[in-house]
Backbone as a chain_set.jsonl record, in Angstrom:
{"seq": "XXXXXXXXXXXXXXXXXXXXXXXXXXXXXXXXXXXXXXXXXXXXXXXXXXXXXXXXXXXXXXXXXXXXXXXXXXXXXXXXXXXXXXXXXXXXXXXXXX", "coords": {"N": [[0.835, -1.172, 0.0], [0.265, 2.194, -0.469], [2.099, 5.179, 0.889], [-0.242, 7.321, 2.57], [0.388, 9.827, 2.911], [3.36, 11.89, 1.7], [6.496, 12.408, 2.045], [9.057, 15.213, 1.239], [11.874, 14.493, 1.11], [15.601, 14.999, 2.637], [18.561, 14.858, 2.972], [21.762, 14.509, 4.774], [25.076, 13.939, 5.717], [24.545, 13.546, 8.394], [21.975, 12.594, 8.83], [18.655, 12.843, 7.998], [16.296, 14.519, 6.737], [12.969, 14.833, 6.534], [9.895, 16.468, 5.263], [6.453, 16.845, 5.577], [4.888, 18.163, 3.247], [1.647, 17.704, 3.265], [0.874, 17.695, 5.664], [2.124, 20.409, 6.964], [1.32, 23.908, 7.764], [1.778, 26.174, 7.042], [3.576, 27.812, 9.8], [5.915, 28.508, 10.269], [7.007, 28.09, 12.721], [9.614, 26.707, 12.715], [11.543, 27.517, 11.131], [12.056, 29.948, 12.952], [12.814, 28.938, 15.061], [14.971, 27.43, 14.533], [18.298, 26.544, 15.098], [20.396, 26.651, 13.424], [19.343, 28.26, 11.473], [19.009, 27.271, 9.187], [16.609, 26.442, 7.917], [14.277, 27.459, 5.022], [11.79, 29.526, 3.521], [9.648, 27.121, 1.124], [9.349, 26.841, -2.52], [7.263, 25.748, -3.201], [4.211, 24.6, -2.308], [1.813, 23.982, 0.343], [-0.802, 22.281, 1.937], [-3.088, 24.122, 2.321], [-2.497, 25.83, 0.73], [-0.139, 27.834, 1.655], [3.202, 28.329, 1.738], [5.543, 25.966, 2.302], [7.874, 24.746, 3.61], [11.723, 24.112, 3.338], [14.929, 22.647, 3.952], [18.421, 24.195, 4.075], [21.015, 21.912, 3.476], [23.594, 21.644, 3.599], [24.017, 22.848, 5.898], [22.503, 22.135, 7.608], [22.258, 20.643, 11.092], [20.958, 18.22, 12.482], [19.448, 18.494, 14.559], [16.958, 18.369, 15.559], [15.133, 19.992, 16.539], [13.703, 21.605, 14.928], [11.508, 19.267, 14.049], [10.387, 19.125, 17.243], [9.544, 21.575, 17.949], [7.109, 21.747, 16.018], [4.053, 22.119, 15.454], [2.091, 20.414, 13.593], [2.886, 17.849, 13.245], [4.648, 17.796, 11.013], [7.191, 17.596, 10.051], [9.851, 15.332, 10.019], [12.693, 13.67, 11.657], [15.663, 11.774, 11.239], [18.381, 10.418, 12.908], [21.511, 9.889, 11.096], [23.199, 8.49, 12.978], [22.321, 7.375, 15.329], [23.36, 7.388, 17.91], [21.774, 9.351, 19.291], [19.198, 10.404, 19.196], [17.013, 12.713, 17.64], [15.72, 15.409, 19.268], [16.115, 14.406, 21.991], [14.471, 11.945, 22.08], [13.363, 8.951, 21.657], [13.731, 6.619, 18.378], [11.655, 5.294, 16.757], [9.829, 4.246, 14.647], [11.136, 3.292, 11.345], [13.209, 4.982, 9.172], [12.396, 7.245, 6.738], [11.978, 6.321, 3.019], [13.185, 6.908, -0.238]], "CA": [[0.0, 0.0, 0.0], [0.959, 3.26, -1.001], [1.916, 5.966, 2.207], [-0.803, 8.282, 2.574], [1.317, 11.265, 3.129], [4.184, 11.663, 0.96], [7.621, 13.688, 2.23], [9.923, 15.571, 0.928], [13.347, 14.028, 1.532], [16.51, 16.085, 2.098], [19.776, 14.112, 3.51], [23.198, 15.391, 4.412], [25.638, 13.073, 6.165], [24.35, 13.702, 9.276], [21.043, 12.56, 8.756], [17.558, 12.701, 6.708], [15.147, 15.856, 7.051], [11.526, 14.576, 6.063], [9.086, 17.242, 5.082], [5.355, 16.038, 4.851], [3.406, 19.444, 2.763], [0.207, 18.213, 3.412], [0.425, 18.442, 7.024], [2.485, 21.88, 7.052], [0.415, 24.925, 7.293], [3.277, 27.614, 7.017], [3.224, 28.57, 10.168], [7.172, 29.264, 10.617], [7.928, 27.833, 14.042], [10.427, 25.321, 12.746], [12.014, 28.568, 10.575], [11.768, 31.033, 14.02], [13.466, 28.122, 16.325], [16.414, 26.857, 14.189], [19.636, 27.213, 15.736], [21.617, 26.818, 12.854], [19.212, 29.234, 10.759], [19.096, 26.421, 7.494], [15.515, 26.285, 6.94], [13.474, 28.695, 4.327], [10.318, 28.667, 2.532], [9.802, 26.768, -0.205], [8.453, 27.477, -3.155], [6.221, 24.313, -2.622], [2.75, 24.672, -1.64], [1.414, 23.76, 1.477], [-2.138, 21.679, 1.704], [-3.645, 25.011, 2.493], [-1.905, 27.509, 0.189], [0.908, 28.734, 1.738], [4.453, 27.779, 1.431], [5.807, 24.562, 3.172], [9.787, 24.708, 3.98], [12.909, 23.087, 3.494], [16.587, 23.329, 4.953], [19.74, 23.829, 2.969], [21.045, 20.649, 3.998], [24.679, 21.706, 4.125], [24.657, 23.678, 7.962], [21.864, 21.411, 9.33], [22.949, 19.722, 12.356], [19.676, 17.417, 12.539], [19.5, 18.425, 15.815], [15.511, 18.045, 15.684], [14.282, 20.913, 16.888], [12.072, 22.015, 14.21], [10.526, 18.299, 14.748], [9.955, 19.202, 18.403], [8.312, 22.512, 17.65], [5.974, 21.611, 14.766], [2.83, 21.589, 16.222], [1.422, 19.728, 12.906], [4.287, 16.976, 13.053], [4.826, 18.0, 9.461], [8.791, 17.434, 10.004], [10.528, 13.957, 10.841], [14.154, 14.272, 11.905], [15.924, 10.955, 11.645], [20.211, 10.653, 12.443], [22.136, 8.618, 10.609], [24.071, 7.02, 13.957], [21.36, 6.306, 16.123], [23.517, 7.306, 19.248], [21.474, 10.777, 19.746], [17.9, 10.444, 18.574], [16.75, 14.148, 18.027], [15.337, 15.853, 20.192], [15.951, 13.373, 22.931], [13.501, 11.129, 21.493], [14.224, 7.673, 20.595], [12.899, 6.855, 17.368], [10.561, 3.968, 16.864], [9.511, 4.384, 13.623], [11.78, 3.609, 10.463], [13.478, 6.332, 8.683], [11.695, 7.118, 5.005], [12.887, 5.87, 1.733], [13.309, 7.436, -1.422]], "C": [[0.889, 1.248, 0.0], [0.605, 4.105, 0.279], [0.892, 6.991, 1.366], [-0.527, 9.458, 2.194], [2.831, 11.294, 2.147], [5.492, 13.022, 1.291], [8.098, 13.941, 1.209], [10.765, 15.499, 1.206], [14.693, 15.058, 1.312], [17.288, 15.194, 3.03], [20.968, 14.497, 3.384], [23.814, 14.001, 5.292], [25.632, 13.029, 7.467], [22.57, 12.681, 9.436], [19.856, 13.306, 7.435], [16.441, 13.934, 7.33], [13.786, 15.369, 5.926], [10.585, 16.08, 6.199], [7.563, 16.748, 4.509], [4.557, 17.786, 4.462], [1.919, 19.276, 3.095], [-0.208, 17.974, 4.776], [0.996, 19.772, 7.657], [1.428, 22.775, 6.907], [1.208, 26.067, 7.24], [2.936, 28.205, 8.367], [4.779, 29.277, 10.822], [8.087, 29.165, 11.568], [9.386, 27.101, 14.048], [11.994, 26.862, 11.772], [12.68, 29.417, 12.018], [12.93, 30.249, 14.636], [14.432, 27.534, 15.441], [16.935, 27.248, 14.415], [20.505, 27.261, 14.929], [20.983, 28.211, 11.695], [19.237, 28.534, 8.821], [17.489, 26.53, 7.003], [14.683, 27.594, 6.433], [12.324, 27.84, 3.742], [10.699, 27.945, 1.799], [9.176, 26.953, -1.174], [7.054, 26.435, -3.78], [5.24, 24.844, -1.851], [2.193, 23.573, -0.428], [-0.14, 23.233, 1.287], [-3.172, 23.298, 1.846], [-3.257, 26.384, 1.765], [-1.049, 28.095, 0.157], [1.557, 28.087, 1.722], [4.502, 26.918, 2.567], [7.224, 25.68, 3.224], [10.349, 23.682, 3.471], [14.178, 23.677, 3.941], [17.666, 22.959, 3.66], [20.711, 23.103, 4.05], [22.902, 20.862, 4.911], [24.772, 22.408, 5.215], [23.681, 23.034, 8.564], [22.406, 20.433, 9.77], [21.922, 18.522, 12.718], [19.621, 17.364, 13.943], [17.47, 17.892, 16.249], [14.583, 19.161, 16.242], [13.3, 21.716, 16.218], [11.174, 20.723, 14.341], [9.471, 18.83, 16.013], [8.882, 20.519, 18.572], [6.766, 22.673, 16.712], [4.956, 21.185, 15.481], [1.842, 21.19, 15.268], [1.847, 18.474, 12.598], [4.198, 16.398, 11.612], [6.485, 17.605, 9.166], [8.826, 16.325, 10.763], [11.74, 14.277, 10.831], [14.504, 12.639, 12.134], [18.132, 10.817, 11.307], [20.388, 9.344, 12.123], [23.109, 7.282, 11.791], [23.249, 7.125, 15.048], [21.641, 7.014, 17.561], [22.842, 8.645, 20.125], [20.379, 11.288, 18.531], [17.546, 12.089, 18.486], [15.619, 14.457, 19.034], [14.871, 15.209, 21.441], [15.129, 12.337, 22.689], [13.911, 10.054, 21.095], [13.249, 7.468, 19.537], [12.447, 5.628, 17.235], [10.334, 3.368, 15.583], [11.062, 4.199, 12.328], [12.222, 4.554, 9.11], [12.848, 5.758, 7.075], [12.224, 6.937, 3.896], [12.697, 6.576, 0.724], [13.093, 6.768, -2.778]], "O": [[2.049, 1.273, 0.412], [-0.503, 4.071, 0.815], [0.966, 7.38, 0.2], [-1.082, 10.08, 1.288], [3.262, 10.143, 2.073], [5.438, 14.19, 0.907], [7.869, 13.273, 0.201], [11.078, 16.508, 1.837], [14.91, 15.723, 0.3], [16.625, 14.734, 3.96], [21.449, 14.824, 2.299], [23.037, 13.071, 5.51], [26.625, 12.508, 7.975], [22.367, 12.151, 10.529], [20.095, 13.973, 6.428], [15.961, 13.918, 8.463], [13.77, 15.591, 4.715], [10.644, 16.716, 7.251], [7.389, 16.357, 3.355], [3.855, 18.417, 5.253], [1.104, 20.192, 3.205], [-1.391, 18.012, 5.115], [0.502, 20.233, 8.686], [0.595, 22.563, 6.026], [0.619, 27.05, 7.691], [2.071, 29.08, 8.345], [4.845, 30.233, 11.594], [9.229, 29.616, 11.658], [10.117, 26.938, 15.025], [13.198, 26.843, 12.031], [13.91, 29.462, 12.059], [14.007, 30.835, 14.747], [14.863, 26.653, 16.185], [16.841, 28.47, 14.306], [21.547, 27.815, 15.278], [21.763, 29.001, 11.164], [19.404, 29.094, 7.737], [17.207, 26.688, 5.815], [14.437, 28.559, 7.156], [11.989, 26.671, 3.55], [11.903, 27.839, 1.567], [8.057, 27.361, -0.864], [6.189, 26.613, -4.638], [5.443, 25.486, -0.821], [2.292, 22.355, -0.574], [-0.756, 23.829, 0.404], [-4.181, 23.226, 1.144], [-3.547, 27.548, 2.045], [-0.74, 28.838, -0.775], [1.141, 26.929, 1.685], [3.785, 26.996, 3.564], [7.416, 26.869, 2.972], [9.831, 22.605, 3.176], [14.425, 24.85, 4.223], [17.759, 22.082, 2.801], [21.075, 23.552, 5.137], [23.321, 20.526, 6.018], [25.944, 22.611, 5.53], [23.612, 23.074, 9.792], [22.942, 19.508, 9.161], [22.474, 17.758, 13.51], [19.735, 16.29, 14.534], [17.066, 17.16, 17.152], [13.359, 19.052, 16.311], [12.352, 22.333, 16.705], [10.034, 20.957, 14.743], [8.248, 18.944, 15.935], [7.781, 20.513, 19.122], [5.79, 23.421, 16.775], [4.893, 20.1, 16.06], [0.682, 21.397, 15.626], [1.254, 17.891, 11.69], [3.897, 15.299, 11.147], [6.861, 17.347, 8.022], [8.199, 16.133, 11.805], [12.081, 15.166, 10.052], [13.865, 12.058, 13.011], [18.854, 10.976, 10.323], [19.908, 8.264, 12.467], [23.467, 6.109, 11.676], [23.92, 6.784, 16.021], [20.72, 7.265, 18.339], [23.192, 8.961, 21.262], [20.474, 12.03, 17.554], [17.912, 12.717, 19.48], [14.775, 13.66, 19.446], [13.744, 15.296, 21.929], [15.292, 11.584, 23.649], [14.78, 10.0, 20.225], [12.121, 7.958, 19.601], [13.141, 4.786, 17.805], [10.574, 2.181, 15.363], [11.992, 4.993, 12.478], [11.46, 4.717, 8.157], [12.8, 4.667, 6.505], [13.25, 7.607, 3.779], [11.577, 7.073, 0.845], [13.252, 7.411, -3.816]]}, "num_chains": 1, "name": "protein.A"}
């Protein structure tokens, strides 16, 4: 069966930045609260109209904190070594394929 929801995959050697658009509603928190300052709009539409996001892959740290803020859990954050799940979180779920 085919996933419902369908991300947008972005992967640096740190880890995999999932973006699902049709549960984003632009609302910026994940933009506002990055510490490294990687993610911007995109010019990708959002289930409702407005722009989704993505991160320029090369300065994110996949620390998870736009995960942890998304209060539509429109962002998955999964690291490539396991030993420092983001945002303290262990992860349960298997990371998304391409």
């Amino acid at each position: 069966m085919e996933p419902r929801w369908k991300p947008n995959i972005y992967e640096n050697d740190r880890g995999i930045f999932a973006v699902f658009p049709e549960l984003c509603k632009g609302c910026g928190l994940c933009i506002e609260k990055c510490p490294t300052k990687v993610i911007e709009w995109s010019k990708e539409l959002a289930f409702n109209g407005s722009p989704t996001v993505e991160p320029r892959m090369t300065g994110c740290i996949v620390c998870g904190t736009c995960q942890t803020v998304c209060p539509d859990a429109a962002i998955a954050i999964f690291r490539h070594d396991r030993k420092n799940p983001p945002a303290g979180e262990p992860r349960t779920t298997a990371a998304p394929t391409r």
